[in-house]
ChimeraX commands (.cxc) that place a marker at each C-alpha (Angstrom):
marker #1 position -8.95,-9.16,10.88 radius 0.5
marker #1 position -5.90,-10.98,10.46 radius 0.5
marker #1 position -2.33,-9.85,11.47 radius 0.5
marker #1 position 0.13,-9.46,8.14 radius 0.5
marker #1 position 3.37,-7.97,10.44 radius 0.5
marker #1 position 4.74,-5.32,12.33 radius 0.5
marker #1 position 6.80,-2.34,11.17 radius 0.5
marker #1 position 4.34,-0.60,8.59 radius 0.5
marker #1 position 4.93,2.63,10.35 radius 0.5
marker #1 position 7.75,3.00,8.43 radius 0.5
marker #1 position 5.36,4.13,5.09 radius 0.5
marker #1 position 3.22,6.99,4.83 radius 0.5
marker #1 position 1.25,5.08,2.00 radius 0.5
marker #1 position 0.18,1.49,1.42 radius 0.5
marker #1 position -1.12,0.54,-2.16 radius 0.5
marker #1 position -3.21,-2.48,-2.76 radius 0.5
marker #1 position -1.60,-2.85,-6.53 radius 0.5
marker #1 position -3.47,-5.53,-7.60 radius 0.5
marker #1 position -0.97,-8.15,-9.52 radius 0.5
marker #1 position 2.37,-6.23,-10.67 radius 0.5
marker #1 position 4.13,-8.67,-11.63 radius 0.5
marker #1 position 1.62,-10.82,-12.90 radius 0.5
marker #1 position 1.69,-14.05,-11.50 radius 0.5
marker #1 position -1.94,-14.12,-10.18 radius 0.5
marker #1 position -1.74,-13.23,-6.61 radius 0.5
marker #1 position -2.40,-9.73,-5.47 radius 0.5
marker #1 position 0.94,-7.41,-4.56 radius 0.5
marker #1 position 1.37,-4.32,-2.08 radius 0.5
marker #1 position 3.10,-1.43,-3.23 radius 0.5
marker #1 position 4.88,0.87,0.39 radius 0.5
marker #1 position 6.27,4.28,0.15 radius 0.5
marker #1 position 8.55,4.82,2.93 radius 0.5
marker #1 position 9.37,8.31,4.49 radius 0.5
marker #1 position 12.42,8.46,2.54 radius 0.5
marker #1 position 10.24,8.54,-0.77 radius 0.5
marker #1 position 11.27,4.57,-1.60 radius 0.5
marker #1 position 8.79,2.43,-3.01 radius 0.5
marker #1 position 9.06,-1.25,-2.29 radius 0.5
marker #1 position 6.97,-3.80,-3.60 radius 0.5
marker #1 position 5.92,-6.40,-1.69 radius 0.5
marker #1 position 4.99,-9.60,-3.99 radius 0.5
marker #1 position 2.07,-11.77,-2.94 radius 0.5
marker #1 position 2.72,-15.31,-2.14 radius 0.5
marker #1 position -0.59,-16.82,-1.62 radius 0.5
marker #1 position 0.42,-18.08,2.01 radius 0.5
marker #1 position -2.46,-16.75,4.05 radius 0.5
marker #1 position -0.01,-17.06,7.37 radius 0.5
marker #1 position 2.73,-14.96,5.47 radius 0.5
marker #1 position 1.25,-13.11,2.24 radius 0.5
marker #1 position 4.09,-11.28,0.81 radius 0.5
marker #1 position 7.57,-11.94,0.09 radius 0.5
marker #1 position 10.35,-10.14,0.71 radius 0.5
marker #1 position 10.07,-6.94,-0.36 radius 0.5
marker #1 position 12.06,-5.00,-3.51 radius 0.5
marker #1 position 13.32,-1.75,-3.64 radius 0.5
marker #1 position 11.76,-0.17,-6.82 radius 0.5
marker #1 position 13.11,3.29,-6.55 radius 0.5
marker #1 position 13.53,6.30,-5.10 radius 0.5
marker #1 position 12.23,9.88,-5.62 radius 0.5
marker #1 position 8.68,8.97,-4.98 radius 0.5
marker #1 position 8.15,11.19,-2.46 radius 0.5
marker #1 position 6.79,13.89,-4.96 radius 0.5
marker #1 position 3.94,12.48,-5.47 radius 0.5
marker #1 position 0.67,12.68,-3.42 radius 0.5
marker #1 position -0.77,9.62,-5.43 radius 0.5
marker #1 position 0.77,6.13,-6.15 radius 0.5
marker #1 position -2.60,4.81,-8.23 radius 0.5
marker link #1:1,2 radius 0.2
marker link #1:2,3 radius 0.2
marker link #1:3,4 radius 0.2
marker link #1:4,5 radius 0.2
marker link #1:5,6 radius 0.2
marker link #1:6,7 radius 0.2
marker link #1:7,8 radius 0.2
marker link #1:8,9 radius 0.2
marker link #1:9,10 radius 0.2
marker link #1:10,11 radius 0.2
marker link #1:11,12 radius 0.2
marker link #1:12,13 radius 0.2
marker link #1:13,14 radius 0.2
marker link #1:14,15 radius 0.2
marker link #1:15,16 radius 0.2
marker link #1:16,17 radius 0.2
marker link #1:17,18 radius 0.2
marker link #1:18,19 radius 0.2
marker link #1:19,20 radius 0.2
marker link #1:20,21 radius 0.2
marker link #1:21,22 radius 0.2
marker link #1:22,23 radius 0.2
marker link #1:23,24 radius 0.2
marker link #1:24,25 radius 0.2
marker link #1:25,26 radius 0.2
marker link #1:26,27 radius 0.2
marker link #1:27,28 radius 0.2
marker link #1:28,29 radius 0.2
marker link #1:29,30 radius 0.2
marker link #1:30,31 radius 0.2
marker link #1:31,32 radius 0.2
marker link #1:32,33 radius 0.2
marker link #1:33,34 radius 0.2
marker link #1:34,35 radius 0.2
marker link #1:35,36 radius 0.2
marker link #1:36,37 radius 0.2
marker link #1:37,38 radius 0.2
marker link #1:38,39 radius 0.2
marker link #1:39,40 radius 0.2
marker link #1:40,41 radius 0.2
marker link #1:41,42 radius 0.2
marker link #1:42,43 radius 0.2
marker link #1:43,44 radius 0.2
marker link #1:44,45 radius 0.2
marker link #1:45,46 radius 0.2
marker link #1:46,47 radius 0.2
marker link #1:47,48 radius 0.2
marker link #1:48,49 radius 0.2
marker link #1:49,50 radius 0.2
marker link #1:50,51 radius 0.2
marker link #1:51,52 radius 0.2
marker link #1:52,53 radius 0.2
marker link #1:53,54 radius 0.2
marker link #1:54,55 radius 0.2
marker link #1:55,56 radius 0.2
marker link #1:56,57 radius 0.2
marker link #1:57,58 radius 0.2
marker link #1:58,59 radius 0.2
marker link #1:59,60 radius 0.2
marker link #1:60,61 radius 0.2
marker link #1:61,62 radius 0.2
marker link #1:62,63 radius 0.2
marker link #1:63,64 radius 0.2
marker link #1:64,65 radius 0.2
marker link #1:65,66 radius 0.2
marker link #1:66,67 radius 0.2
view
């Protein structure tokens, strides 16, 4: 088990997205309480895997199922 970073309380769901954006590493789509969904772009740094993250959009709180 390997420690990625604190603070992913703030999400009710976590979605191993495979490769949005297509560059060959694996992404992380977050939902936070508010109903934002941020993605979270792979990096391939084992130490620090994702990037900073990107607001996508709001409103995604009506859904019980990201994918």
């Amino acid at each position: 088990r390997v420690r990625i970073g604190g603070g992913w309380d703030a999400y009710d769901m976590l979605v191993s997205s495979g490769d949005v954006d297509l560059d060959g590493r694996s992404d992380l789509l977050a939902r936070d309480h508010d109903g934002v969904l941020w993605l979270y772009k792979g990096n391939g740094n084992q130490n620090d895997p994702f990037e900073n993250r990107i607001r996508i959009g709001g409103g995604w709180d009506q859904y019980t199922n990201l994918f």
